[in-house]
C-alpha positions in Angstrom: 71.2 1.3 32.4 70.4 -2.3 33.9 72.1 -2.9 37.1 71.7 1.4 37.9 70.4 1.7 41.6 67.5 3.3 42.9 68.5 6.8 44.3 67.1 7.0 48.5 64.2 9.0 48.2 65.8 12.2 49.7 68.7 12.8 47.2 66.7 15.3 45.4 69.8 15.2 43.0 69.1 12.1 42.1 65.5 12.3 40.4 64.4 14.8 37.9 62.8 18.1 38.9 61.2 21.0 36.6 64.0 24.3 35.3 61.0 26.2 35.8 60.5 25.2 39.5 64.6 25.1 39.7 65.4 28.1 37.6 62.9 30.1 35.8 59.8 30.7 37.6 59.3 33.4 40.7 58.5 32.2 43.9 54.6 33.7 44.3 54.2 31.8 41.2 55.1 28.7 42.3 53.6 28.8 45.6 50.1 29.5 43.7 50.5 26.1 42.1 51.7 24.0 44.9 49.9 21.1 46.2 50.0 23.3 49.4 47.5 25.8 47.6 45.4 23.4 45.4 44.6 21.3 48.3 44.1 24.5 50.4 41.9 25.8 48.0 39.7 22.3 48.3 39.4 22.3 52.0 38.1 26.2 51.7 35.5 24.7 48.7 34.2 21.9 50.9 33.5 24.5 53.8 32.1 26.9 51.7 29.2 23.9 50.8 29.0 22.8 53.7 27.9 26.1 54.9 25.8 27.0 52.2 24.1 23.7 52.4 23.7 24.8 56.4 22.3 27.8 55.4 19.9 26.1 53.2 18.5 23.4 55.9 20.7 20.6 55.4 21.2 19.3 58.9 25.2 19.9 59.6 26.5 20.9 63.1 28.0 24.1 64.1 31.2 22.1 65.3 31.8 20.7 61.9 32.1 24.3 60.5 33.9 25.5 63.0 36.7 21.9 63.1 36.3 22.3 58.7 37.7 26.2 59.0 40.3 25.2 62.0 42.0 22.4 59.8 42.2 24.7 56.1 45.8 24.8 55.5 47.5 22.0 58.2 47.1 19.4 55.5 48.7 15.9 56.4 50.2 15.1 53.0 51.7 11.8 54.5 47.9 10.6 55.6 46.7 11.6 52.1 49.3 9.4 50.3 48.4 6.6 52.4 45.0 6.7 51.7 45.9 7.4 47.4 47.6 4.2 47.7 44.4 2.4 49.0 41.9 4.0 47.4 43.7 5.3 43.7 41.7 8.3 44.1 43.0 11.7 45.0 40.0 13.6 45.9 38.8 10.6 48.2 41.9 10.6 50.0 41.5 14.6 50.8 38.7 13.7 51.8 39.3 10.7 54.3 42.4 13.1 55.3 40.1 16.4 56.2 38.3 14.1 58.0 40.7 13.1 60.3 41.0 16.1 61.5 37.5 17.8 61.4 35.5 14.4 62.6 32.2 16.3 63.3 32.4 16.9 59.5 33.5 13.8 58.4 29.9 12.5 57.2 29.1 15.8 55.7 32.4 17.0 53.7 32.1 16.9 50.2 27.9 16.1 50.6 26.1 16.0 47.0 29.6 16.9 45.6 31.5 15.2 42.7 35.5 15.1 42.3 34.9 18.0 39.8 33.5 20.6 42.3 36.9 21.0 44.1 39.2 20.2 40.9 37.6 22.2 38.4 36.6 25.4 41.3 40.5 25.4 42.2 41.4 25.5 38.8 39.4 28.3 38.1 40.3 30.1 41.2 44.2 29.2 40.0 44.0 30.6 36.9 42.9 33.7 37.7 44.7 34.2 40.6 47.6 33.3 38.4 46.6 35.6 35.7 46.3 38.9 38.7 49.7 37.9 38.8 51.1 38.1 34.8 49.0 41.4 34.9 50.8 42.8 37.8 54.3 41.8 36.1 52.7 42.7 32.5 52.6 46.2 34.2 56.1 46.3 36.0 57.6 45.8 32.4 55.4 48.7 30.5 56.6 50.3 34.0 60.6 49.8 32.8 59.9 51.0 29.4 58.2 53.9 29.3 61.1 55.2 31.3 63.0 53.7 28.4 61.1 55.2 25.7 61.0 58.9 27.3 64.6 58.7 27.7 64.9 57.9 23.8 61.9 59.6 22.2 63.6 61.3 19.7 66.7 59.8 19.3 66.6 58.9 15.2 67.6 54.8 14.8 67.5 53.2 11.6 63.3 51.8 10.6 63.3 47.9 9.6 60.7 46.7 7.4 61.3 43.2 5.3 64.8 43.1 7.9 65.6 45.5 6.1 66.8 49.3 6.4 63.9 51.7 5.8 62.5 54.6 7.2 63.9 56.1 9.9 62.0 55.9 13.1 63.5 56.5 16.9 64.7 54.4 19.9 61.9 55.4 22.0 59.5 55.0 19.7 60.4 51.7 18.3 60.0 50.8 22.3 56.4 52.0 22.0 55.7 49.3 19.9 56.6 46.5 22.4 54.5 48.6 25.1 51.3 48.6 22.6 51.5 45.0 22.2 51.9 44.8 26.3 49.0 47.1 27.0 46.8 44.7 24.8 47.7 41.8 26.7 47.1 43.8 29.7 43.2 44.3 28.6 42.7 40.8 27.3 43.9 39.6 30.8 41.3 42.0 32.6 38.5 41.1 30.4 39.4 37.0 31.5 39.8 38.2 34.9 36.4 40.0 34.9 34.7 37.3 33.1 35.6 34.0 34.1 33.2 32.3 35.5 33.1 29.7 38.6 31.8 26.2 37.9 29.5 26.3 40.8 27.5 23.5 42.5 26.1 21.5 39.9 26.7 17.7 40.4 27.7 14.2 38.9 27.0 15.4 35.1 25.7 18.6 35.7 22.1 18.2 36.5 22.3 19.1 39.9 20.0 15.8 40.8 21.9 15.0 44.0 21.4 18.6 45.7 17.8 18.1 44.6 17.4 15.3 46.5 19.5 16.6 49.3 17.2 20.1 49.4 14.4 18.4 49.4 13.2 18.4 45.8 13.3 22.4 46.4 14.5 23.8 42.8 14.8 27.1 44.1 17.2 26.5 47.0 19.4 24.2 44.6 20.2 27.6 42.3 20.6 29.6 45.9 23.1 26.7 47.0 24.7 27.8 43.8 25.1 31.0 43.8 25.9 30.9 47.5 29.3 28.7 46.9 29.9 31.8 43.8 29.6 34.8 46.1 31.6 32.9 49.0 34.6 31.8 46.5 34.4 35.7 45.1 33.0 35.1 41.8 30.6 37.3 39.9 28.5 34.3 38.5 29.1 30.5 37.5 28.3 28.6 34.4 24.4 28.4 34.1 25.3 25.1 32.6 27.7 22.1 32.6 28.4 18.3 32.1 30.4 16.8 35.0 33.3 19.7 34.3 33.1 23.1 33.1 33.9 23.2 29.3 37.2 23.0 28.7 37.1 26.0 26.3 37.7 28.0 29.2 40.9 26.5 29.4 41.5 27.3 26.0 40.7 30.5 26.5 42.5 31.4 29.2 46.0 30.3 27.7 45.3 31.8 24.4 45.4 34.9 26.9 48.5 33.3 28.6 50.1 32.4 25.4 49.5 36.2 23.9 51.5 37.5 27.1 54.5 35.1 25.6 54.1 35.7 22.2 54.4 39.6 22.5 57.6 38.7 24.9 59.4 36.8 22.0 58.8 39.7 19.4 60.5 42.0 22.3 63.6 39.5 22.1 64.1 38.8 18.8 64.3 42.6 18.1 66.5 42.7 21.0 69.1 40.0 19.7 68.7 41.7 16.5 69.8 44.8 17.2 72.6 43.6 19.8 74.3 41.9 16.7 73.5 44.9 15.0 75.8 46.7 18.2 72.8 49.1 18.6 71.0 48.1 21.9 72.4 45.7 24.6 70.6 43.5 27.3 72.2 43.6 30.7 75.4 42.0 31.6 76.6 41.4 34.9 80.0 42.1 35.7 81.4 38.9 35.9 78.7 37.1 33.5 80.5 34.8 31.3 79.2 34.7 27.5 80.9 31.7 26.0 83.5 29.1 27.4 85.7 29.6 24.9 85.8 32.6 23.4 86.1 35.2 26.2 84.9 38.2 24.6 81.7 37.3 23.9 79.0 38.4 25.4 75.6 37.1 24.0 71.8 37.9 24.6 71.4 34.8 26.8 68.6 36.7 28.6 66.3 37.4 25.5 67.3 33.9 24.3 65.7 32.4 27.0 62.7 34.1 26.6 62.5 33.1 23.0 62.9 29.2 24.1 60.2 30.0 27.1 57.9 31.5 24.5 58.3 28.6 22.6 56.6 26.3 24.9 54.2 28.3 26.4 53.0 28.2 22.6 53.3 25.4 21.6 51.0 24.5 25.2 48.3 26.5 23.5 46.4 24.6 20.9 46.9 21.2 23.5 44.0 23.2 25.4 41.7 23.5 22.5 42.9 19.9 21.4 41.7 18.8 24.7 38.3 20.7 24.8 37.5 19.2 21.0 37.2 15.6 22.5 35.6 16.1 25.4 32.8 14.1 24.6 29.6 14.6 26.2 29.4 15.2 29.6 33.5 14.6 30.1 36.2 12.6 29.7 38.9 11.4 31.8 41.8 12.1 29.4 42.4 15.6 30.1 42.7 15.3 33.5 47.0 14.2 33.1 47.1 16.5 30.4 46.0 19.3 32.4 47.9 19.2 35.4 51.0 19.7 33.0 49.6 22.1 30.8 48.1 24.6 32.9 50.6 25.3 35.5 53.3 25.1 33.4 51.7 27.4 30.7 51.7 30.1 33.8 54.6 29.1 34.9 56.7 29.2 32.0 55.0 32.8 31.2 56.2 33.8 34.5 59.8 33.2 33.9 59.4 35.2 31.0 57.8 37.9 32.6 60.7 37.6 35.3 63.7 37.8 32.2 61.7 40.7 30.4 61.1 43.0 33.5 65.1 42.2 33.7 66.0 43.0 30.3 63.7 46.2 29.8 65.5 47.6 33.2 68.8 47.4 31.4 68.8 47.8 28.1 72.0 49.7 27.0 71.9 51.6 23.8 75.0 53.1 21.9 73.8 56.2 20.2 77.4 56.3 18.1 76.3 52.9 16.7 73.3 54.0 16.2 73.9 56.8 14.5 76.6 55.6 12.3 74.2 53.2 11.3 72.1 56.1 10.3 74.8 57.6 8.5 75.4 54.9 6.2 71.6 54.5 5.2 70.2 58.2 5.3 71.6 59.5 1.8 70.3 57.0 0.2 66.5 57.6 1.9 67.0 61.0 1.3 67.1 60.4 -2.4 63.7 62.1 -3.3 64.5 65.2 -1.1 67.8 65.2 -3.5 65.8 65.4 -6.3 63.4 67.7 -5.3 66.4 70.2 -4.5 67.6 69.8 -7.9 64.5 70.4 -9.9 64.2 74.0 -7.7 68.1 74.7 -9.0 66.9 74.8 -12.3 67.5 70.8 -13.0 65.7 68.2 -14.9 63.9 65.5 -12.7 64.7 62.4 -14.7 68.4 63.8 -15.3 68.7 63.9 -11.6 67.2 60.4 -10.4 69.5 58.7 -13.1 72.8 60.9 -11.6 71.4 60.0 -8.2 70.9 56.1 -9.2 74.1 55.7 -10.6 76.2 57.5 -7.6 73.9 55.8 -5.1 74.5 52.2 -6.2 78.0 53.4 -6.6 78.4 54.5 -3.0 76.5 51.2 -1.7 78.6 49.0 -3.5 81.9 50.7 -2.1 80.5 50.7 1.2 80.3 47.2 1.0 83.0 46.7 0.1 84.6 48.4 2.6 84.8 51.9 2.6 84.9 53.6 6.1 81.5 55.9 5.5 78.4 56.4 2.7 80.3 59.2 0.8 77.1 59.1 -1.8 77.5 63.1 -1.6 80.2 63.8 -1.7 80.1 61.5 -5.3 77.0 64.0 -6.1 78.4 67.6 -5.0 81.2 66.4 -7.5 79.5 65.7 -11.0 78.9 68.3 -12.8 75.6 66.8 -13.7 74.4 67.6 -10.6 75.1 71.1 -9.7 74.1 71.6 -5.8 76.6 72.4 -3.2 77.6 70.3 -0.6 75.9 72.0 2.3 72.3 71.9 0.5 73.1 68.1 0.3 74.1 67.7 4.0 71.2 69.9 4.7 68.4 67.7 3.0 70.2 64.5 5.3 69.2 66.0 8.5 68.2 62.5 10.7 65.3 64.8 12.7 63.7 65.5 8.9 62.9 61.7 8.6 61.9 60.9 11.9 58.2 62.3 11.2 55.7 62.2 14.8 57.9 59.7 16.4 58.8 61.8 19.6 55.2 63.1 19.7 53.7 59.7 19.4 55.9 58.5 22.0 54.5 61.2 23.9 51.2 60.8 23.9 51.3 57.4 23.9 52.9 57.2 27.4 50.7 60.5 28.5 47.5 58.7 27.5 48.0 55.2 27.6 50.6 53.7 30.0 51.0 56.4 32.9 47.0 56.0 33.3 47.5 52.3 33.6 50.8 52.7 35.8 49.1 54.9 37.6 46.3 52.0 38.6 49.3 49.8 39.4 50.9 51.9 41.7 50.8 49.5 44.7 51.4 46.3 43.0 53.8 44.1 44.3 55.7 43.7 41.1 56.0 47.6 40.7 58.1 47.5 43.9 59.5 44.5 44.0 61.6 43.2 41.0 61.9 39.2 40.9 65.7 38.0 40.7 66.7 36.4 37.8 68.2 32.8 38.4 70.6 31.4 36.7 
């Protein structure tokens, strides 16, 4: 709007600022991408050079180690946007800023380094420090529903396949099925975790020519100033090769991991929404939560919404990190670098929230066996339709006799159900014609819910016996076990 006033600078009201920093994401999760720990995370790379590059014969003073490790986290963000302004270049200005503050290091911090040996390390530190932390959550929720699923192992619920009624299966073990796709993620998460790899120490574009020069043309000591900065920033190994960034399909990688986390979350809450219209399972509501501003009553599956709309982005951030990687060309380009600082955190952040709302919603899911069984009720004669006829055949009865009696009474009884009659009385319709010839009882007998539930309370069973308690069981001391993040808003 022309005319509209700049807000003052501290009316945080006034200027936009992120849901998931304001509402969705936990508060570990957001600290881990804060300028406070990127920028950390640099000064701790610089030092860690430095005093490999000591350790190697470069000539750098015992007081600029110890000034570098004094100043780590006391960063002066005021100085750094000072020097930004002058010099339109962030790494510079960290530089200039550590500096002032460790001045027996100032000619020797960031030595033989390019911007890309602090931003791309930290990333990679980030990210995995950020996946440790999905995993963790990851495991809280398999945590809440394993107790879930050994409450309800056997408890018969209508099967869906096609949305549509079909085989029985149970409550618990239908909860089985959003555990399998968590302990999957789980594994796809340690395999990143195991195998990412640090960028290392490897120069302008990758050839390492600068460190040569600085070691003294000594080949040797340049892959030993390499794997030096790896074992002191804990990584098992670094790339053996790179342009002026690591590839970028690490990034891709890494939230196709990230994005599998979110994608196994919205399958969990679309079934959940489903089967809360369906009256048969209910997320958590508060006592005073309100559902709708008009109509009072309501009271809708805002939780698993949100994780839907979460889900969403987080997968819709996905292909933007192999689009990115695709046109890196050569030994980099500068266009990712805007792209990533959005993607990246975000992606993590975003799956965090989710992994906040899930942990939530698996802790309180309320079920309604009546519902659930009435549901039952109305479907089960109709599945038990080839038991039926198998009864009738041993009474002495013809088998295509008795599947056309059954047909006709069955789409009879559907029709009437939909049109509203109180209950499926498709045996009552059968114990009747003469055609038919079995007694009631037999008929109620061969609609027995437990007969069409086949291994589901076994295979809930083993399932928890031999996949999730030994994983819970690795987990016992994680933060997120013991601690459950609130939800906000």
């Amino acid at each position: 709007m022309s005319g509209a006033s700049t807000p003052p600078e501290s009316d945080a009201h006034a200027r936009y600022s992120s849901p998931l920093a304001e509402r969705y994401a936990s508060r570990r999760m957001l600290q881990l991408w804060s300028a406070q720990e990127r920028y950390g995370l640099w000064r701790r790379l610089w030092l860690a050079l430095a005093e490999a590059e000591r350790e190697l014969g470069v000539d750098i003073p015992d007081e600029a180690i110890a000034e570098m490790r004094a100043h780590l986290d006391d960063i002066d963000f005021a100085a750094v946007a000072r020097y930004e302004a002058k010099l339109r270049h962030d790494v510079m200005a960290h530089v200039y800023a550590f500096g002032d503050v460790a001045p027996a290091a100032r000619r020797v911090i960031h030595l033989g380094a390019t911007s890309a040996y602090v931003t791309d390390n930290a990333d990679l530190i980030l990210m995995r420090r950020g996946l440790e932390l999905l995993r963790a959550k990851a495991v809280a929720v398999l945590g809440e529903m394993a107790a879930f699923a050994r409450r309800w192992r056997a408890e018969p619920a209508l099967g869906y396949t096609h949305l549509q009624p079909a085989q029985l299966t149970t409550v618990g073990k239908r909860a089985t099925l959003w555990m399998q796709d968590l302990v999957l993620d789980v594994a796809d998460i340690d395999y990143r975790i195991a195998t990412l790899p640090f960028r290392g120490v490897k120069g302008t574009t990758g050839t390492q020519a600068s460190f040569l020069d600085l070691l003294g043309g000594d080949h040797a000591k340049v892959r030993r100033l390499d794997e030096l900065v790896t074992e002191k920033m804990s990584f098992a190994g670094s790339l053996p090769v790179t342009g002026q960034t690591y590839t970028r399909k690490l990034d891709a990688q890494v939230l196709g991991v990230v994005a599998g986390l979110a994608a196994s979350a919205a399958k969990f809450s679309g079934d959940v929404r489903m089967l809360q219209a369906f009256g048969e399972i209910e997320e958590p509501f508060e006592k005073e939560q309100v559902g709708s501003s008009a109509m009072a009553y309501k009271r809708n599956p805002m939780r698993s919404e949100r994780i839907a709309a979460l889900a969403r982005f987080v997968l819709s951030l996905e292909p933007n990190a192999n689009q990115t990687h695709s046109v890196q060309y050569f030994e980099r380009t500068l266009d990712d670098s805007a792209n990533r600082r959005l993607a990246i955190p975000e992606s993590f952040l975003a799956t965090d929230a989710i992994m906040v709302l899930m942990t939530n919603v698996a802790s309180g899911l309320e079920v309604h066996p009546a519902r659930i069984r009435r549901r039952v009720a109305d479907e089960l004669p109709f599945m038990a339709t080839e038991q039926l006829i198998v009864r009738a055949v041993r009474a002495g009865g013809d088998r295509q006799e008795a599947h056309e009696v059954i047909r006709r009474h069955s789409i009879a009884a559907a029709r009437a159900l939909k049109d509203g009659g109180e209950r499926n009385d498709m045996l009552e319709r059968l114990a009747a014609d003469p055609a038919f010839a079995l007694p009631i009882e037999d008929l109620r007998a061969a609609t027995d819910a437990t007969r069409y539930v086949g291994r589901s309370a076994e295979q809930v069973d083993e399932f928890l016996d031999e996949v999730v308690d030994p994983l819970l069981a690795t987990a016992e001391e994680s933060e997120a076990l013991r601690h459950r993040e609130e939800v906000r808003v």
